[in-house]
NUZAMI-149715 format. One record per residue: residue in three letters; y, z, x of N, C-alpha, C, O in turn. Coordinates in pm, whole numbers, plus 50000, padded with zeros to 5 digits. Layout:
ALAYZXYZXYZXYZX/...
***
This chain:
UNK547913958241967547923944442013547813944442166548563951142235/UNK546723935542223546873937442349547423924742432547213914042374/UNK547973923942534548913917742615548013912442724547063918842768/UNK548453896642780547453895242849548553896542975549713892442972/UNK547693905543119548983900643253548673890243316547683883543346/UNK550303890843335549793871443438549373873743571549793883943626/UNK548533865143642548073863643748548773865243826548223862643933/UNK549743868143840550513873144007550773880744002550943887444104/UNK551043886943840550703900143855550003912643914550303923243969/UNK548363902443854547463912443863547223909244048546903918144126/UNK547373901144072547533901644254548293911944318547913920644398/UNK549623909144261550503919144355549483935344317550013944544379/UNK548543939244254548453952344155547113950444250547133959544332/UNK546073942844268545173942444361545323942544505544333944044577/UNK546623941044557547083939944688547863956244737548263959744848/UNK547863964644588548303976544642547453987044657547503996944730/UNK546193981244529544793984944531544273985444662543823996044707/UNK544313973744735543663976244875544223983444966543573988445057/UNK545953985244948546293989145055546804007645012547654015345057/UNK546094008044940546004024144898544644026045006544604030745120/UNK543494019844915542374018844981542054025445120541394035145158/UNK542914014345183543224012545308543984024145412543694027245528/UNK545064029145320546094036745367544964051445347544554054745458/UNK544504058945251543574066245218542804077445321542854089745318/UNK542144069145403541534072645518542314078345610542404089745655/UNK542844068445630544134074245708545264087345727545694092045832/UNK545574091445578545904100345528544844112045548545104121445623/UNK543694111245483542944120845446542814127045662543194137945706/UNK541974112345766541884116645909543224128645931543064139645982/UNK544754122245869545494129645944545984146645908546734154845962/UNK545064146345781545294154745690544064170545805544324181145860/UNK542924162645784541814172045871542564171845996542814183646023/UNK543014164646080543064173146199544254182646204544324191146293/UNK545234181446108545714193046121545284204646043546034214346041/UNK543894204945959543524219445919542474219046071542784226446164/UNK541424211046080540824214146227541314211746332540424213946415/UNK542554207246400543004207246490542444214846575541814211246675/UNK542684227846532542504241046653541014235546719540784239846832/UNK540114227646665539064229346722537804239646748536754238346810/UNK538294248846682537434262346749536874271546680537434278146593/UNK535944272346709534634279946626534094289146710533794286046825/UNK533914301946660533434312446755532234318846643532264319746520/UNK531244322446741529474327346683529694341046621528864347146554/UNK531214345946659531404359446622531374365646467532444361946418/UNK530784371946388531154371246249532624375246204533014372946090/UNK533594383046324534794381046300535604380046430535084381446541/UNK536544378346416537804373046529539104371046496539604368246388/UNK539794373446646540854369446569541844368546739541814377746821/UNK542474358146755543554360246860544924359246805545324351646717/UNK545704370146883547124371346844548174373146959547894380747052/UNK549304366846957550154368747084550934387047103550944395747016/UNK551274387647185551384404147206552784401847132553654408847184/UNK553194395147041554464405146896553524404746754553854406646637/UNK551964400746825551604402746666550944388846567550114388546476/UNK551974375746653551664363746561550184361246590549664361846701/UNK549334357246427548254353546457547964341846502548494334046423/UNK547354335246593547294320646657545984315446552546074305246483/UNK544724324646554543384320746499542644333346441542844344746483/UNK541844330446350541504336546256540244335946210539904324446183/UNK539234346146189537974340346131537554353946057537254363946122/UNK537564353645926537014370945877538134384345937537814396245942/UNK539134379945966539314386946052539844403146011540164411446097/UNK539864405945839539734416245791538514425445732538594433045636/UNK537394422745813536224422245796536094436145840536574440145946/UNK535324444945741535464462545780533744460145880532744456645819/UNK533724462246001532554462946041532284474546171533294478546231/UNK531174478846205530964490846312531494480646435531224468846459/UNK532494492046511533254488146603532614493746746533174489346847/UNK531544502546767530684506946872531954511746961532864517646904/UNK532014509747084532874517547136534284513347164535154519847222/UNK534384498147097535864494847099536554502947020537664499446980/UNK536034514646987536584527546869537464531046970538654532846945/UNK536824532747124537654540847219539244538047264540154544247319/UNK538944521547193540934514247187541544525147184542044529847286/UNK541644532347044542604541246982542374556347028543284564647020/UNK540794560247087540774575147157541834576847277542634586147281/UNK541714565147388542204561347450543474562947461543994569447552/UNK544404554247321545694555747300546494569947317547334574647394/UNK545604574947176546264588247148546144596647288547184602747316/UNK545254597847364545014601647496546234602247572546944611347616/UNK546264588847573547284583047690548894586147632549834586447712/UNK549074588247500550774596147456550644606747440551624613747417/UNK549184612847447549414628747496549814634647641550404645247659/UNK549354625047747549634628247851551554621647867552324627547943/UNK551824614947820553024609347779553784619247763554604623247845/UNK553554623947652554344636847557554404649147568554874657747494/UNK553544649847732553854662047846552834668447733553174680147746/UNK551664668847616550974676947529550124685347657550024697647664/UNK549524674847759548314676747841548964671048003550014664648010/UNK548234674348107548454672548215547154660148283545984660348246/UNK547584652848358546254646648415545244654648513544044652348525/UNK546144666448591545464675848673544824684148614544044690148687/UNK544834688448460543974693248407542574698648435541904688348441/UNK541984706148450540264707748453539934709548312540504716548227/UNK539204704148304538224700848172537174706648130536414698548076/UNK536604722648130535224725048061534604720247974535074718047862/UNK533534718048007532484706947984531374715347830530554724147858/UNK531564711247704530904714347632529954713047571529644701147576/UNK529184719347505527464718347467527524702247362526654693547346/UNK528584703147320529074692047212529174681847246528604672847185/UNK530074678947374530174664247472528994664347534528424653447533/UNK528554671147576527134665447661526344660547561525804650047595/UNK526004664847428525074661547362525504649047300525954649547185/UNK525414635847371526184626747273525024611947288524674602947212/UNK524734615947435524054605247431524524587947460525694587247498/UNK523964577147452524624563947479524994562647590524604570847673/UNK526124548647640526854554047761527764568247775528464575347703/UNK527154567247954527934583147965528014584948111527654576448193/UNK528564597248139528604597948271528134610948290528914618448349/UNK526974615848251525614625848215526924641948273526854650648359/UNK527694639248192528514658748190527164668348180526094664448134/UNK527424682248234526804688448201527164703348135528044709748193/UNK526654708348039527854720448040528454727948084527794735148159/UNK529634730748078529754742348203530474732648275531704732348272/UNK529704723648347531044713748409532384708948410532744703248307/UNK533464710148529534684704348483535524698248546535964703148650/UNK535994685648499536554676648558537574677048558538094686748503/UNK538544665248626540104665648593540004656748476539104648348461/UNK541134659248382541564648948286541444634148308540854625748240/UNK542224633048433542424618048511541044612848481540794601848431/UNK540214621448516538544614248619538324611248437538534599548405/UNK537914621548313537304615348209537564606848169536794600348099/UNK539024602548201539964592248074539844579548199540354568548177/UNK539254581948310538824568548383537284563448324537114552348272/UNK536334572248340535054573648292535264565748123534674557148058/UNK536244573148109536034569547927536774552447880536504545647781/UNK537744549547991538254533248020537374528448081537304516948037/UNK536374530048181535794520648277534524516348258534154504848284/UNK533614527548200532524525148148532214533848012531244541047990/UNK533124531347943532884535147787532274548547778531484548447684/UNK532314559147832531374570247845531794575247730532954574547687/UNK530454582747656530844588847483531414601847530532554605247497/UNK530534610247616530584621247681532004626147767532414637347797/UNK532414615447785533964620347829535044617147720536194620847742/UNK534724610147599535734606547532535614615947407536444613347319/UNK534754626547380534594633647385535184648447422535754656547348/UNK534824649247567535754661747620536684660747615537364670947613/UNK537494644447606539334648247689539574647147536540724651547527/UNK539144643647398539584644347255539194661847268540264666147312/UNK538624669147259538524685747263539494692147348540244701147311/UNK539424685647503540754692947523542124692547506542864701747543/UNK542684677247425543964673647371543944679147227545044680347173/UNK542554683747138543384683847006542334700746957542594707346856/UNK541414703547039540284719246998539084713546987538174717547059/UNK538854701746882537624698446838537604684046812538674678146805/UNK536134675846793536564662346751537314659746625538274652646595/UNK536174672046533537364668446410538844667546412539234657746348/UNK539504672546450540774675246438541404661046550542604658146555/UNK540494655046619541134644246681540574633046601541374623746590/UNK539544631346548539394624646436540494626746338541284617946302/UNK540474634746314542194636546182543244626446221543894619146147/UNK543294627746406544564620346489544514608346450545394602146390/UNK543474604546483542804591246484543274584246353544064574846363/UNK542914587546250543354582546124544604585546093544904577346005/UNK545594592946114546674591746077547444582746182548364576246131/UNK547284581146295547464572246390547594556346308548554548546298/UNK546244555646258545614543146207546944540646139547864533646184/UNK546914548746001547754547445947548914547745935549484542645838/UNK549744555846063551284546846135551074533646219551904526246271/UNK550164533346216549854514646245550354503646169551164494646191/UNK549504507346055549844502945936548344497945936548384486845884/UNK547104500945970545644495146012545124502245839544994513745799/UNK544904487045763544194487045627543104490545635542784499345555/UNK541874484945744540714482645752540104486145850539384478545913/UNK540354501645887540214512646001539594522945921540074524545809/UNK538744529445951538684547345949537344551146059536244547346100/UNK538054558346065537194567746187536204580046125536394589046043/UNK535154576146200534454591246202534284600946297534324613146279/UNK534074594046414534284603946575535194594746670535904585346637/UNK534934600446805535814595246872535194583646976536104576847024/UNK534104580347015533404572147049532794557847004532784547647073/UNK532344559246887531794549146824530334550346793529704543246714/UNK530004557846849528254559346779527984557646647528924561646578/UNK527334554546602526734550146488526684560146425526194570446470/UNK527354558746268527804570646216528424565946084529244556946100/UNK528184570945925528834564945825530354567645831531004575945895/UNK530694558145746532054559945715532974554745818534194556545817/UNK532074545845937533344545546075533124527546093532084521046100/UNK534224524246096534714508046078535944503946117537044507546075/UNK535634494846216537274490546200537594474046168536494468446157/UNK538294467846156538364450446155538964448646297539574455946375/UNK538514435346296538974425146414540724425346486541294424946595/UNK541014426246336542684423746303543514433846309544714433546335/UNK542424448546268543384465446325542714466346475542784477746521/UNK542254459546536541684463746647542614459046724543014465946817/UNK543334441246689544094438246774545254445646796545754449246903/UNK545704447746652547354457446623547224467546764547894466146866/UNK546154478246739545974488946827546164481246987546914487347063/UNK545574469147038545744463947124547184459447170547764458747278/UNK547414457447072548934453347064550154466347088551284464847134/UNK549574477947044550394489747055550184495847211551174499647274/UNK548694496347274548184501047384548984493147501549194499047607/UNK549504477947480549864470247609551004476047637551484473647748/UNK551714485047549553184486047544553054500447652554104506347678/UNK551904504947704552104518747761551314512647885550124509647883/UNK552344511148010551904507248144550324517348181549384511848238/UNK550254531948139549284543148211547574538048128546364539648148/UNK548494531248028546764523547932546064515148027544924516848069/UNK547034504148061546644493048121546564496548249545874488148308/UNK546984505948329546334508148483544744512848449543854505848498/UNK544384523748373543544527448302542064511448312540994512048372/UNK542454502548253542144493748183541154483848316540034478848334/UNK542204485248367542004476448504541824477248589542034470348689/UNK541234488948564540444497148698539104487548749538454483648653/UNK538734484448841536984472748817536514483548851535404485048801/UNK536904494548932535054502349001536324517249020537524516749045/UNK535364529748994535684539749060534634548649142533514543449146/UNK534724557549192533764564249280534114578749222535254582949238/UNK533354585049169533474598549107532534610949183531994610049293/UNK532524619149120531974631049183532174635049336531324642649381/UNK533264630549428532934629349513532174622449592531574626949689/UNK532174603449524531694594449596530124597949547529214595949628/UNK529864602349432528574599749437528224593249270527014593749245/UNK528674590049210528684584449118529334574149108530544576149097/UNK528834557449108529854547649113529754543148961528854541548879/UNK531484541648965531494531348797531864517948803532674514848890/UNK531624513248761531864500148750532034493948611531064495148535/UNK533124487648566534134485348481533264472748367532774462048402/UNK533304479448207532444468548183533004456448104532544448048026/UNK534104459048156534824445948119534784431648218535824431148283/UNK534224424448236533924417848328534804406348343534684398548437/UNK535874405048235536914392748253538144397048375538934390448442/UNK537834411348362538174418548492538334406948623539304402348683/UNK537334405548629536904391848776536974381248725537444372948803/UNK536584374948572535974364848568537144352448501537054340448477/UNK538404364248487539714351748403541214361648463541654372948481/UNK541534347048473542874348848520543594358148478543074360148368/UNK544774368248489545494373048400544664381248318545364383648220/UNK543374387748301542994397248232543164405548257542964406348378/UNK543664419648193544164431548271543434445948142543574458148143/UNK542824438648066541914448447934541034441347857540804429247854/UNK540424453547776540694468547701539484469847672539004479947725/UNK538784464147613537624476847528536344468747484536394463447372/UNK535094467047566533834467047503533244478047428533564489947428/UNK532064470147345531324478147266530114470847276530084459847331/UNK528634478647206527444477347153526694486147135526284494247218/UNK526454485147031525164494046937524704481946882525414472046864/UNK522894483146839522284475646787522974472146626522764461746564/UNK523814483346579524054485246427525454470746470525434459046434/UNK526334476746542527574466946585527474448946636528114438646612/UNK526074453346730526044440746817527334442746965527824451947030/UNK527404427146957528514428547055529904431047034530354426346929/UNK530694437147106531924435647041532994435147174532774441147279/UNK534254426147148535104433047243536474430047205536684419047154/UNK537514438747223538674434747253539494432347386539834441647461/UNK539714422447403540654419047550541874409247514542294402347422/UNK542244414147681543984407047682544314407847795544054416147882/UNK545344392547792545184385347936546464380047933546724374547825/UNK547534379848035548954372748018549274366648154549304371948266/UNK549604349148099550024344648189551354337548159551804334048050/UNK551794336348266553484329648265554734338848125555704335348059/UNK553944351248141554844357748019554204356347868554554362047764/UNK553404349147886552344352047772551174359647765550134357847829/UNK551504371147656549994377647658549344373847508549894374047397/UNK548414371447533547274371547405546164382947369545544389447454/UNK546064383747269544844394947253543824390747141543834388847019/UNK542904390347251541574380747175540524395147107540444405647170/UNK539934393546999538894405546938537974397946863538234391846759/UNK536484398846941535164394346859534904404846818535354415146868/UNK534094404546714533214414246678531684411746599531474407146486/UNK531094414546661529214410446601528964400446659529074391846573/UNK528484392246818528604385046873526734388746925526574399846978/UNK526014383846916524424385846900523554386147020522354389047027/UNK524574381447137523454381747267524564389647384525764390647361/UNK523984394347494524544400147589525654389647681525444378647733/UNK526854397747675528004383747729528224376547653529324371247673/UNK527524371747533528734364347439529514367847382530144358847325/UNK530164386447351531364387147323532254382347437533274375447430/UNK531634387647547533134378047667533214365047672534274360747718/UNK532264355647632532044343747656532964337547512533614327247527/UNK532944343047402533354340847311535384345047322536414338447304/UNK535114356347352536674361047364537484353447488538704355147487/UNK536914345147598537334338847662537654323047609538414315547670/UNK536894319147479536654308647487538394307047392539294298947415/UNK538334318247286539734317847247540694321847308541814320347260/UNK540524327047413542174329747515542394312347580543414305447577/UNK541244309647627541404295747706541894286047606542584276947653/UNK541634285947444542434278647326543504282447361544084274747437/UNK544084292647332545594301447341546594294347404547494286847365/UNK546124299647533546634297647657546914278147660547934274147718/UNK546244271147616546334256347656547084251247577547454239747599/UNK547604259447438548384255447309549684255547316550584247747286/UNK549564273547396550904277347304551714280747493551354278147608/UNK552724286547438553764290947555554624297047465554944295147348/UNK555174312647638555864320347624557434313347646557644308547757/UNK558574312747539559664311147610561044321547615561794318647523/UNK561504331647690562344341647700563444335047696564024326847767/UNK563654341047585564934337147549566154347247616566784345147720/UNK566254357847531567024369047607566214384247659565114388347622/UNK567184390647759566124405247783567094411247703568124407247648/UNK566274426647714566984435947619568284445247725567974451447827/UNK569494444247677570474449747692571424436347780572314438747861/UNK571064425347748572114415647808572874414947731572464415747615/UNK574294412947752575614410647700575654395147639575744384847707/UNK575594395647553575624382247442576934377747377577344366147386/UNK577774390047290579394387447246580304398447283579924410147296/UNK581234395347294582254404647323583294402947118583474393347043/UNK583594414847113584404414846989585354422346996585334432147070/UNK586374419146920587614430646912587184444046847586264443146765/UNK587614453946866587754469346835589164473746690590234478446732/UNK589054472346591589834477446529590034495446504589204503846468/UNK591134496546532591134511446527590324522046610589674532046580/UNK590654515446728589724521146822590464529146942591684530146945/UNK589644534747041590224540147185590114529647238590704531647344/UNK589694517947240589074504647299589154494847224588464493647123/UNK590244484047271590134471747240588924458147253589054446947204/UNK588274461047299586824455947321585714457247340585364460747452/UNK584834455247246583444456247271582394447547288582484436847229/UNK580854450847392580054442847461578784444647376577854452647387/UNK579064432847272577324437447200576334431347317576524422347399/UNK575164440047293574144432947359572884430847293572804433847174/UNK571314423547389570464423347297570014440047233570604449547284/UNK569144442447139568174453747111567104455947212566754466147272/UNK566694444347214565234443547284565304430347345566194421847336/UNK563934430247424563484416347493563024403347355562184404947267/UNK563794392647377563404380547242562634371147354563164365847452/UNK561234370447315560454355147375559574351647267558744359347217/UNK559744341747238559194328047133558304324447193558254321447312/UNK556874324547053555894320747110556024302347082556534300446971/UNK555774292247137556024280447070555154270347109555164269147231/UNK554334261747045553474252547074554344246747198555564246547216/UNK552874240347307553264231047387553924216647389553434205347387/UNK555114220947392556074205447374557114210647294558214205147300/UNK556944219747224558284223447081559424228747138560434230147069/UNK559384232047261560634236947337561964227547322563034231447371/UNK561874217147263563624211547283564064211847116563334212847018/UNK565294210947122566134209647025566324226646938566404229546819/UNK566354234247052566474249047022567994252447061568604249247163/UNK568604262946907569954263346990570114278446936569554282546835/UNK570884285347011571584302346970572734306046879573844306346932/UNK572674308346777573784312046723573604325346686572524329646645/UNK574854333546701575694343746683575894343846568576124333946498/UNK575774363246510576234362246364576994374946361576274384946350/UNK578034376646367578724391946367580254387246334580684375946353/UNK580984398346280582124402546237582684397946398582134401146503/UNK583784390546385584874387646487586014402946538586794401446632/UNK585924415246469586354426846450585724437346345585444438346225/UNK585674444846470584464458646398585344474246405585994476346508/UNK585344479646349586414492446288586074503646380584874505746363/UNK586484510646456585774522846495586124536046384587214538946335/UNK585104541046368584584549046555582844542646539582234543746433/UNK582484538846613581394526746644580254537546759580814545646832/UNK579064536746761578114539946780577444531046892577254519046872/UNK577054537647016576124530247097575034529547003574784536646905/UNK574264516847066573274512446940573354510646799572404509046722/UNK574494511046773574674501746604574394491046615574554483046707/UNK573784489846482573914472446481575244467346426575904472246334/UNK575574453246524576634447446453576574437146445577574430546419/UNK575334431546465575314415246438573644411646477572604417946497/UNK574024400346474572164393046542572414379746642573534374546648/UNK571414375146713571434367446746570444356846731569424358846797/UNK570464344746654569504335346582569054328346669569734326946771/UNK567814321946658567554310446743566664301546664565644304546602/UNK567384287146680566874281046534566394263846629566854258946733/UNK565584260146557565084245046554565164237546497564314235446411/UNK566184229746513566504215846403567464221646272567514216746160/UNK568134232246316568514237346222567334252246105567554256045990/UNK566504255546175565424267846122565674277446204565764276046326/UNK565814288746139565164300046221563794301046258562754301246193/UNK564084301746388562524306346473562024319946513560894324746527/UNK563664326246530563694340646592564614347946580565614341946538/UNK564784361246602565824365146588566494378946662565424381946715/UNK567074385646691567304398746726568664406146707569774401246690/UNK568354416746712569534426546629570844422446821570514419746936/UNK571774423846775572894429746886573404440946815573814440446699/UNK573344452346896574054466746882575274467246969575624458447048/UNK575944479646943576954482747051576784488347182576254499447181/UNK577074483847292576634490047436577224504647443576714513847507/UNK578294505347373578814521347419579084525547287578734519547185/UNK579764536647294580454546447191581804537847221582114529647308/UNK582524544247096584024538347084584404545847043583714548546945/UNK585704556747059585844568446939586984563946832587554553546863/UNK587344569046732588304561146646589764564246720589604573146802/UNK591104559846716592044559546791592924571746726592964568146608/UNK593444580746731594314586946687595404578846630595374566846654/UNK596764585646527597634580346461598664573046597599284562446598/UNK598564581746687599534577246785599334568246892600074563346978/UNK598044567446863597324558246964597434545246886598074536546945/UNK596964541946770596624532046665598214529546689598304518246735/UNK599304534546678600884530146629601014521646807601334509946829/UNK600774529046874601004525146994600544511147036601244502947094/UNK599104509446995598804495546965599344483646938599514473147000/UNK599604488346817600534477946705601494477646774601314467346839/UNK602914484346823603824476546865603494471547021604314464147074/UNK602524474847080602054466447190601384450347142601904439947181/UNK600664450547089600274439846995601984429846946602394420347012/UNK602544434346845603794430946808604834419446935605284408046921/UNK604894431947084605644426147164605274419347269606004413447348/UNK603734420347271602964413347387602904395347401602654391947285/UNK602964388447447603314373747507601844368247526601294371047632/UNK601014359047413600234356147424600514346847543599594340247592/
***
């Protein structure tokens, strides 16, 4: 049986009709600009910018296995630079020059055999103008042969935690089996900022070699051309195209921008600039705490010491859109009394930092010192001090 509705009915039911209608658009506008918000489109077939703890800001393909040309040298580079670290190799080093590195071809800084440099000079050559030929020699004289620094290379990768990495040499020449993504390129970028001798390396614009007779000049050109750029690593082979990874920090923010397959000369920089200049206009660095500031003090149970000074682990700075800075607050999470015998660097708590009630961030607090546990006579001695003491 069907029912007829009454007319004011069907009004009020046409009046919500329109203002669905109506409302609709509206919804859907506010819906797109926050998936396109960012605005930004790069020619690159992959990309990706990330702040230096890692967070990704933007994204395009960015697990995309593709020939990395000589931004391979990110990670030759690395391992390089914690060999000289790890006292393995010296920078004063002399370097004999082998039939193997000379024969490489591409950029270079024309070694000849028999020739030998200092360590310093290749691993400038091999940062400043991508030379195959020195990245090359200083991988032979840190590990015997390429293979065996190729071996480095990939197990490296893989304490990275880099999915969409493998290496075949140490340069990047065109060669099967050798790929890296956008997204392990940054990680590696992300690991390299953390070693000051990378980034002097990096930011070199010009050197004078041979005794002033060979000039290099740095082919990173954001070098001059952007604020706060202080790296890392072009590439090109016809197989690659363009490629680059760089990174640039201002006001305590670093970003690390990575094109890869970018089709004309200068549009990987033109491109990798175009997402730092997104970055940079979005977001902000805010330091919260450094590492080893005193945050809580706690009682000592059973201790040589009635008090202890947790502090941070490490340096905490929040990356946070422009404007999101208020309504941020710190809370403390630890035992009010901790037992000895207690450990410099234990953890005994954290310190939160939340928005509106969220966690945003977080960091461990450890113990600043040792504490040893109290002897029987020490612990008794306590207690009736405790007992007779006059709050």
């Amino acid at each position: 049986m069907f029912r007829f509705i009454q007319p004011k009915i069907v009004m009020i039911l046409t009046c919500l009709l329109v203002l669905l209608s109506t409302c609709n658009p509206i919804l859907q506008a506010a819906e797109n600009k926050k998936v396109s918000g960012a605005g930004l489109e790069t020619i690159a077939q992959s990309a990706v910018l990330m702040d230096g703890n890692g967070t990704v800001l933007f994204e395009k393909d960015s697990h995309k296995r593709l020939p990395p040309a000589s931004v391979t040298k990110s990670m030759t580079l690395l391992l390089a630079v914690e060999a000289v670290e790890q006292g393995r190799v010296s920078l004063t080093d002399r370097v004999t020059i082998t039939e193997n590195a000379w024969h490489q071809g591409g950029s270079q800084i024309w070694l000849e055999p028999g020739e030998q440099m200092t360590l310093h000079e290749l691993m400038i050559a091999m940062a400043v103008v991508s030379a195959n030929d020195a990245a090359v020699a200083v991988m032979e004289h840190i590990y015997g042969s390429q293979a065996a620094a190729v071996d480095a290379m990939n197990e490296r990768s893989a304490a990275l935690g880099l999915n969409d990495t493998h290496f075949a040499n140490v340069n990047g020449l065109p060669t099967p089996d050798h790929y890296m993504s956008a997204f392990d390129t940054a990680l590696i970028a992300k690991e390299a900022v953390k070693h000051p001798f990378y980034m002097e390396l990096c930011s070199i614009k010009e050197y004078w070699l041979r005794d002033g007779k060979n000039w290099l000049v740095n082919t990173n050109k954001l070098l001059w051309w952007y604020k706060g750029a202080d790296g890392l690593k072009t590439g090109w082979t016809q197989e690659a195209q363009y490629c680059f990874a760089g990174t640039a920090k201002r006001d305590g923010l670093r970003l690390i921008s990575v094109v890869f397959a970018t089709p004309d000369p200068r549009s990987h920089l033109r491109e990798s600039m175009k997402l730092l200049d997104w970055g940079f206009a979005n977001f902000a660095a805010m330091p919260i705490i450094n590492s080893g500031a005193v945050v809580e003090r706690v009682k000592v149970s059973k201790g040589m010491e009635k008090e202890l000074q947790l502090v941070a682990s490490e340096d905490l700075t929040l990356l946070l859109s422009k404007g999101e800075n208020k309504n941020l607050q710190k809370q403390v999470v630890a035992d009010s009394t901790i037992t000895a015998p207690i450990v410099q660097g234990q953890k005994c708590g954290e310190l939160l930092v939340l928005r509106d009630g969220k966690e945003i961030g977080k960091v461990d607090l450890v113990a600043e010192k040792n504490i040893e546990k109290a002897s029987l006579m020490k612990t008794l001695q306590n207690m009736f001090t405790n007992l007779f003491s006059i709050t």
